[in-house]
N, C-alpha and C positions, 0 to 999 in steps of 0.2 A: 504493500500500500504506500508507504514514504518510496517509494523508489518511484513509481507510477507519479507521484505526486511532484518529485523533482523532476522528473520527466517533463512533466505539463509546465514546469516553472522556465522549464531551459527553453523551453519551446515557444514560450513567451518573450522570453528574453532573446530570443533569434528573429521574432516577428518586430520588434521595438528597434533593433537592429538594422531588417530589413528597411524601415520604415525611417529609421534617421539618414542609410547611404542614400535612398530613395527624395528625399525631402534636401540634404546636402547637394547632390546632382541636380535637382530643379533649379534650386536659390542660385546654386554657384554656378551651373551653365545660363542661367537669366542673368546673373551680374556681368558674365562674359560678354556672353554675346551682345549685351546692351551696352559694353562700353560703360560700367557701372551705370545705367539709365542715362547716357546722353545718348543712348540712339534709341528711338523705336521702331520695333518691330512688329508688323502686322500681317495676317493672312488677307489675303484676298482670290478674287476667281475673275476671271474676264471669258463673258461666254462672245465668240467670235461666228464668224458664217456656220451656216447648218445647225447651229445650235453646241459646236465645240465648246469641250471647257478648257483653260487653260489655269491649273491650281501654281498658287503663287506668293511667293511672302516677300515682302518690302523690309529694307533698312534704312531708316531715316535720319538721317543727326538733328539734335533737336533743336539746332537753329536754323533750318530749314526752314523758307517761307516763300510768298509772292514777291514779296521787297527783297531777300537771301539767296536769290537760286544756287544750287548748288548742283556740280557735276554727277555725270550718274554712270554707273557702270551696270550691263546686265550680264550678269554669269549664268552658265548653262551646263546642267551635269552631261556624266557619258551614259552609253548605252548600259543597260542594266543597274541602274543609277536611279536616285530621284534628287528633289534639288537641296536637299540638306547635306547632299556629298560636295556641294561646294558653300559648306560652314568657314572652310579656313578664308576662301578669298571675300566671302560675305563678311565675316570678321574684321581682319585687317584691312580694306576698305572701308567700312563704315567708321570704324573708330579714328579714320585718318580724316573726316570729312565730304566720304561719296557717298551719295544714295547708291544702295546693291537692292534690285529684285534678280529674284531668283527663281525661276519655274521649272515646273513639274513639264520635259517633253513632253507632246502625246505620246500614247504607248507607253506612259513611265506615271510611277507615284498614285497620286488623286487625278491627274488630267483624264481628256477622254482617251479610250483603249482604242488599240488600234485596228477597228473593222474596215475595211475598204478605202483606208488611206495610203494613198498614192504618196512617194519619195518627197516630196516638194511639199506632199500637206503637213506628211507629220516632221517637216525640217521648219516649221513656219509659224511656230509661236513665238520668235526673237524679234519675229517681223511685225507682229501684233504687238509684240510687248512695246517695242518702237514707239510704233503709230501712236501708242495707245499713251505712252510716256509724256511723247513731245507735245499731245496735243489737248492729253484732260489733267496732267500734273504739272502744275503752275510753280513748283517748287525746284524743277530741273531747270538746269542753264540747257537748254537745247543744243547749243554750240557745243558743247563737251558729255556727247553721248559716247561711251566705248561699250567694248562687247567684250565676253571673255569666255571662254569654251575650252572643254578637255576631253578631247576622242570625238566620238559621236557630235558632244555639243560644240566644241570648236568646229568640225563640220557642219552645225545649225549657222553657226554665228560666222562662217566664213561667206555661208551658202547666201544668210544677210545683207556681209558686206557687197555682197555680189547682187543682190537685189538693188539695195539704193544705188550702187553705181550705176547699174543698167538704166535704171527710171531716170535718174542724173543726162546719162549720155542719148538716149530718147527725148530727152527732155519732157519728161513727163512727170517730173519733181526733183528737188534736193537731194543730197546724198546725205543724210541724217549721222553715220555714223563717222565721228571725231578720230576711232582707236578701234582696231582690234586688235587682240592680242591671242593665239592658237595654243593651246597645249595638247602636247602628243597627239599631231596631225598635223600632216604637208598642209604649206598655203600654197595657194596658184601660185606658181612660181614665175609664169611669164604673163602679162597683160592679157585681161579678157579679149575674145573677140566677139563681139555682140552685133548680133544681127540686125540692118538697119543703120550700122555705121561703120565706115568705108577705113577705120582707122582701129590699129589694135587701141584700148583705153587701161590705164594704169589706175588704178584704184587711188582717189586721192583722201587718202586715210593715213594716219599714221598706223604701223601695220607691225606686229612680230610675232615670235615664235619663239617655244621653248620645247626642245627636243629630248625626251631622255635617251641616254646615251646609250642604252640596251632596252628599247620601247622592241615590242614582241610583234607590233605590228604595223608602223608608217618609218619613213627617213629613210629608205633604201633605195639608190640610187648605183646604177652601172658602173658609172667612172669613179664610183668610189667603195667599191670591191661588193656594191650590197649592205654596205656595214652602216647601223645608224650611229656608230661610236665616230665614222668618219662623215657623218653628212657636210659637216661643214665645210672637206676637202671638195666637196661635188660642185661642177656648174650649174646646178640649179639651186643651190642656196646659193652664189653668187651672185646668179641673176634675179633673184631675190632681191639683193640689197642694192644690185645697179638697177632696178626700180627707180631709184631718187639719185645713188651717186654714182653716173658712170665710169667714174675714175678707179671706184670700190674694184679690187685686185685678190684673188685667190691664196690662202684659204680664209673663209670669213672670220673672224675673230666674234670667238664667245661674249654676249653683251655688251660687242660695238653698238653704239648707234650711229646709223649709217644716216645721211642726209644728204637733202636734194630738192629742187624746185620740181611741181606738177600741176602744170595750169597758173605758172606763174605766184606760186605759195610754196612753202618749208614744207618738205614732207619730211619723217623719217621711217625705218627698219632697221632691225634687228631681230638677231637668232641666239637665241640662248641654250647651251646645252647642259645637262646636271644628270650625275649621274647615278640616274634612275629607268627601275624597268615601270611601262604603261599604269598599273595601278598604282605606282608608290606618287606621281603625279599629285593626288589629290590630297596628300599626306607629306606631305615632306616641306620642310622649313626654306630650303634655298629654293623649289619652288613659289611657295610664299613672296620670299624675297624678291625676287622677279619678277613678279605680279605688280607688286607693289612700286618698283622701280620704275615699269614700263607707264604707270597710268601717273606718278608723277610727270616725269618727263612727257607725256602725252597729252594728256589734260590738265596737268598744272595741280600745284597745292591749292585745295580748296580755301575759296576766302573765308578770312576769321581762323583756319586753322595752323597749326605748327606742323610744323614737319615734323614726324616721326621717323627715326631710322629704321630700315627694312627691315634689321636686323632684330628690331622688339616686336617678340611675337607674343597674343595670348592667346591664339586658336588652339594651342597644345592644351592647355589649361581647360578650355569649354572639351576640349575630346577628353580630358581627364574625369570631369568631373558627370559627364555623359555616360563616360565608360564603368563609372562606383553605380549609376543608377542602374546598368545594365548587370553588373553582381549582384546587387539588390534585391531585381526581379526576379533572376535566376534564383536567388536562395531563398526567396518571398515564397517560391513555388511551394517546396515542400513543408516549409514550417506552418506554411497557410492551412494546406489539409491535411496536416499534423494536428493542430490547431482544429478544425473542425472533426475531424475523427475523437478526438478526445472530448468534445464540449456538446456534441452532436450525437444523440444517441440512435437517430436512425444510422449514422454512419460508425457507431462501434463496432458493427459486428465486420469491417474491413481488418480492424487490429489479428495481427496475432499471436495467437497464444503460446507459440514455440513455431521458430523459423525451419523451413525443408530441410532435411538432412543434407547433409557436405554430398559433394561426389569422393569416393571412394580416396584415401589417400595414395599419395604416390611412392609407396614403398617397396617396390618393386623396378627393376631396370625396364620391363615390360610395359609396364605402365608410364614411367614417365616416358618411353618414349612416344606411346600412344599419345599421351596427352600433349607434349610438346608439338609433334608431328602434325595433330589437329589442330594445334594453335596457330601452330606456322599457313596452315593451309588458309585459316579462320582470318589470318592476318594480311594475309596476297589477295584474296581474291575479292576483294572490292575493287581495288586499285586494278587488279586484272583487268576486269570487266567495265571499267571505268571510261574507255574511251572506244569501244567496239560497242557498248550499248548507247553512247552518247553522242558522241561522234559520226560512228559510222553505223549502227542502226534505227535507232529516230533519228537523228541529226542529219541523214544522207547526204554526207560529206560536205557541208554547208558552212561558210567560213562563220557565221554566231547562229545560235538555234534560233530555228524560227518555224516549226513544226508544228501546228496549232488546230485545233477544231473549238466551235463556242465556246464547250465547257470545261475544256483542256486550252485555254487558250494562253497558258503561260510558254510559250516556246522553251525557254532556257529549264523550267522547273517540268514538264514534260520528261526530257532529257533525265534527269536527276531523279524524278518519282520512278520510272522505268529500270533505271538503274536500281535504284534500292528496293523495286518488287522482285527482279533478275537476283541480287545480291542476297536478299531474304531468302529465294527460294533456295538460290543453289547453299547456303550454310547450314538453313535448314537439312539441308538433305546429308551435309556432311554430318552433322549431329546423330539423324537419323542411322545414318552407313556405321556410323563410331560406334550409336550403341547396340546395334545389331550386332557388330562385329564384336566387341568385346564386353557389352553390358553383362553376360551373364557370368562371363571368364573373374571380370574386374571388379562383379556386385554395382553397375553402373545404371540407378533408377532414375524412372521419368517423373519421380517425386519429387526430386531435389532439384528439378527447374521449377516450380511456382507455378505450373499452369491448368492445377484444379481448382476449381472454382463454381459456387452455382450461379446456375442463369441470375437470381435475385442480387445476388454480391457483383455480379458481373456485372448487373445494370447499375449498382449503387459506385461502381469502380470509375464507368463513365462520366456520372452523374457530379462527382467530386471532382474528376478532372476538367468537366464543362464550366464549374462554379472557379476551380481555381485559375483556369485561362482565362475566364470572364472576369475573376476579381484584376487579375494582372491586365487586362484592356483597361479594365478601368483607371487603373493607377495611371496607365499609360494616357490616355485620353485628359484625365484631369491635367499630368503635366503639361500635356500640349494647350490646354484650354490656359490653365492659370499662369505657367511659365514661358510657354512658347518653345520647348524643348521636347527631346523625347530620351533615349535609351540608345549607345551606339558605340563603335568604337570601330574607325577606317570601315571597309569592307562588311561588317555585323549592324545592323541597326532591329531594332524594333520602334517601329513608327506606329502612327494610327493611320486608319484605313477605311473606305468608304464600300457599300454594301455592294457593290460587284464583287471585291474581294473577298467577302462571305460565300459568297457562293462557289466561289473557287474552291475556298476554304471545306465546304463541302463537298468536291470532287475530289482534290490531292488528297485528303487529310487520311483516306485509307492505307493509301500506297507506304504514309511514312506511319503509322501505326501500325502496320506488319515488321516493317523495318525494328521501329526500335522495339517491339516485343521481343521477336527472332534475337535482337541484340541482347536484350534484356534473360531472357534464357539463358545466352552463351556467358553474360557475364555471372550472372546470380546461379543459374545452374552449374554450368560445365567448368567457370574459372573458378569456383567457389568450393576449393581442394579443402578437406578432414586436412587437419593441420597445418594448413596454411595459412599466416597473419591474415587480418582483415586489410591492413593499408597495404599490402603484396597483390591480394586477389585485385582490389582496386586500381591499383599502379600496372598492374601484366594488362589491364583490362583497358585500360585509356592506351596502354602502347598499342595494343590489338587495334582499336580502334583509330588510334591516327599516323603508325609509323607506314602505311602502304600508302593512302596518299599522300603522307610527308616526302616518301621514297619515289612515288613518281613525279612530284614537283620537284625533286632536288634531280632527275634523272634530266627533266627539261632543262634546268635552269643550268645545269654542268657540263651538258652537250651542247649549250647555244653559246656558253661563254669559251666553249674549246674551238667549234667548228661556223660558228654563227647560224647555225640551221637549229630548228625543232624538229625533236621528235613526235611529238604530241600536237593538237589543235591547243592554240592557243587559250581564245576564248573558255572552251571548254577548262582550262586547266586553273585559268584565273575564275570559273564558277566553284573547283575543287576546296580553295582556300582557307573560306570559312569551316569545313569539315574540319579540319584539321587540328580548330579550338573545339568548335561545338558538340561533334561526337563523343570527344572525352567528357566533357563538361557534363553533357546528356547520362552519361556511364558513370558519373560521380550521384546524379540527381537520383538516378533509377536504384542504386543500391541504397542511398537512404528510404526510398520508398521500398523497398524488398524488404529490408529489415524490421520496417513497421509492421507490412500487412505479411511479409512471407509471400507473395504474389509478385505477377510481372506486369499487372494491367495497370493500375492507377498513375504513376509514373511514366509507363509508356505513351499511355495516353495523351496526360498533361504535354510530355514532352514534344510529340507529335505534333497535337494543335497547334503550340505557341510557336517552333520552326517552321510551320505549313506557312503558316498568316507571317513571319518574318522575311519567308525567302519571295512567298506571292509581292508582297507590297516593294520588295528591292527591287527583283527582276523587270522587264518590259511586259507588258501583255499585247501579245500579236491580234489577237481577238476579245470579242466582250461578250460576257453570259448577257448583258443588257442592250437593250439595243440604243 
């Protein structure tokens, strides 16, 4: 009875826990990103032709006015992206004196999904955002609009700059944008040629680029062996920057600004290189730096404010304190319906009363080899299967996924639930073959995986993990409501999300509840050796879990730095990433829940839902369950 009772006390005291990292992450990513409350931040939506949406949040310094205009920079995430992947240049811009919006592409975030839109529609919210800036926000200097994009969205914002000029050279309007600036993605490298005028045209923008120096997939260039380490030796980023100077001489120098008259005005460019692979772009500090750089020098220190050096960043800080709300949540999970099993007495009867027996010990040379040998197999064959079922069987051979039907209409997550129905099935069956093979030699029962249960427990298992995914939306929901933040850290986020993503939510969410059950089994069943520590089972079980796809991301990144080629699809290997925390994380989660109930369902569950709805809201949606 005292022990049950310090039980419920610790459990308490893990929820007050959760509930301070949870509450420190809101405050301290609100104070960040607000520039301690000199900047405000606000959501909005701008619905455009056909009834699009385009979701979107503003950053404003709060001496912003009709009398103050003040420069404005629009930043644009990448593909598989939404627009809080670009917090860092939203940060350090706003607090330096720019207004930053930032939108959700179509196809990405809250915006609308991508049903029957054509390359041009869903590159063409930067163009709305524009129009929509220059002409109903009285608070912008019009004169000093830039753009800013990384991968996909620098492709939006190039595609931009390439609009107003055309309109410019048509003469069918102004050329609105003051600055673009590209991250990881070629710019036009020689002058448009635009139909309708008898002359090539030079974009007259101030214009650059920031290259990283092992980007997995643009900067590759013939005369410069294919290599993006060497883009800079290439004639096409020289003729780049002889744009404006045509004196400018081979090889272009790392964060020259290059200058030149165009239409009789100062233009500049410049190409920056740092050395990063494609994802670390939206993460990294001397990126940052560069950002910051180019839109000084571009549009000028905003009036009224000081100059900040590049070099003072606080966007580490907002991913810091983003990233304690995303532990938080994570450990909110189980103490929550810890917490409700114990206090809740329709839900007592999930406790249990003495946990499944061990699998057999390994005291025998027989044995441990059986067990290791299934481990090892336990431990490849994700990673095996990882880019033949992603890759080249839904993906058919497709340089990003984009495989889609209404209700499967997440291309890239597609990809990845198929994967982990193929990976469940085929471990399952190793399980199966092991304990045929030696269950009866080795004393190896199917009681000590956790997976009896009655239908009535089985629906109350559901029932708690629906209430603890829904408490944790909530939490999340409030922050974004009261704080303006959410739950994240690089590449990991949990956002809020809008009811098409339910519905998804309701298609995926079987694929990854076989997954980590079948996981849940191998970890609490089959790693969960008579005599074996508890923090060993736990620790063999997170390596099981993330050393195959660690092993095939280090296989890429070690062949492209020896030979400059991949082995693997790119795309595909930068969706592997997050596995790599989360699987273990998930195998840390699912063993406190084993322990509580002796089962593999309530935990899997939980687990499930909350990365379904995580990875739906990050990825792109190629289709919409809505019309």
């Amino acid at each position: 009875m005292e022990g049950a009772k310090a039980n419920k006390r610790v459990v308490r005291v893990w929820l007050w826990i959760c509930v301070a990292f949870m509450l420190i992450s809101m405050v301290g990513a609100s104070l960040v990103q607000s520039s301690g409350g000199n900047v405000i931040i606000k959501d909005f939506q701008l619905v455009v032709s056909d009834g699009k949406k385009i979701n979107a949040q503003i950053y404003v310094p709060k001496d912003a006015s009709a009398e103050h205009k003040l420069p404005l920079v629009i930043a644009q995430h990448g593909s598989q992206h939404n627009l809080e992947m670009q917090d860092m240049n939203m940060v350090e811009l706003s607090r330096r004196g720019y207004i930053v919006i930032s939108s959700d592409a179509f196809r990405h975030g809250s915006s609308t999904a991508g049903t029957n839109l054509s390359r041009a529609e869903a590159f063409s919210n930067v163009i709305y955002m524009v129009d929509y800036a220059s002409e109903f926000l009285d608070i912008v200097d019009t004169d000093k609009i830039g753009l800013v994009g990384h991968s996909m969205g620098a492709a939006i914002v190039t595609t931009t700059l390439q609009h107003f000029v055309t309109q410019e050279a048509l003469g069918l309007g102004e050329n609105k944008i003051a600055a673009c600036l590209e991250i990881g993605y070629d710019p036009s490298y020689v002058p448009y040629e635009i139909e309708g005028v008898d002359h090539p045209v030079i974009a007259d923008s101030d214009w650059g680029v920031i290259a990283g120096k092992y980007d997995e997939y643009f900067f590759r260039q013939e005369d410069a062996g294919n290599d993006p380490a060497r883009i800079l030796e290439s004639a096409a980023a020289l003729a780049f920057v002889q744009q404006v100077d045509s004196t400018a001489t081979g090889p272009v120098v790392d964060g020259q600004f290059y200058r030149g008259e165009i239409n009789g005005e100062e233009y500049l460019r410049v190409y920056y290189q740092n050395p990063e692979i494609h994802p670390q772009n939206v993460f990294s500090t001397k990126t940052a730096a560069d950002v910051v750089d180019f839109f000084y020098e571009s549009l000028g220190v905003p009036d009224g404010h000081a100059v900040i050096a590049s070099s003072n960043q606080t966007w580490v800080w907002k991913q810091a304190f983003n990233c304690l709300g995303l532990i938080g949540i994570l450990i909110f999970l189980f103490q929550f319906a810890s917490w409700i099993m114990d206090s809740v007495p329709y839900f007592a009867s999930l406790k249990a009363t003495s946990n499944p027996p061990a699998a057999p010990a390994l005291d025998t040379g027989k044995k441990k080899a059986a067990f290791w040998v299934t481990y090892l197999i336990n431990l490849a064959l994700p990673a095996l299967l990882a880019m033949p079922v992603m890759h080249y069987w839904v993906g058919k051979e497709s340089f990003a996924p984009s495989t889609a039907t209404k209700w499967f209409g997440v291309g890239a997550l597609n990809e990845i639930a198929v994967w982990a129905v193929v990976v469940s099935i085929c471990l399952l069956g190793v399980m199966l073959l092991n304990t045929l093979l030696f269950g009866r030699k080795f004393g190896i029962k199917v009681d000590s995986w956790g997976v009896k249960i009655s239908l009535k427990d089985l629906w109350k298992s559901l029932l708690l993990a629906i209430m603890t995914f829904g408490a944790a939306c909530l939490i999340l929901f409030f922050a974004d409501f009261a704080f303006n933040t959410d739950f994240r850290i690089w590449l990991i986020a949990m956002r809020v999300f809008t009811v098409d993503k339910v519905l998804f939510l309701i298609a995926y969410v079987p694929a990854f509840m076989l997954f980590y059950l079948v996981n849940s089994i191998l970890v609490n069943g089959c790693n969960r050796v008579e005599g074996m520590p508890d923090w060993l089972v736990t620790v063999i079980s997170c390596l099981a879990n993330a050393a195959g796809i660690a092993v095939l991301i280090s296989i890429q990144y070690i062949v492209y730095a020896k030979t400059g080629t991949f082995v693997f699809n790119a795309m595909r290997t930068h969706n592997l990433f997050p596995f790599v925390v989360l699987v273990p994380i998930a195998t840390i989660i699912t063993r406190s829940y084993f322990k509580k109930t002796g089962k593999i369902y309530v935990g899997s569950f939980t687990i499930a839902m909350l990365y379904t709805i995580m990875s739906i809201v990050q990825f792109s949606a190629n289709m919409s369950v809505l019309p």
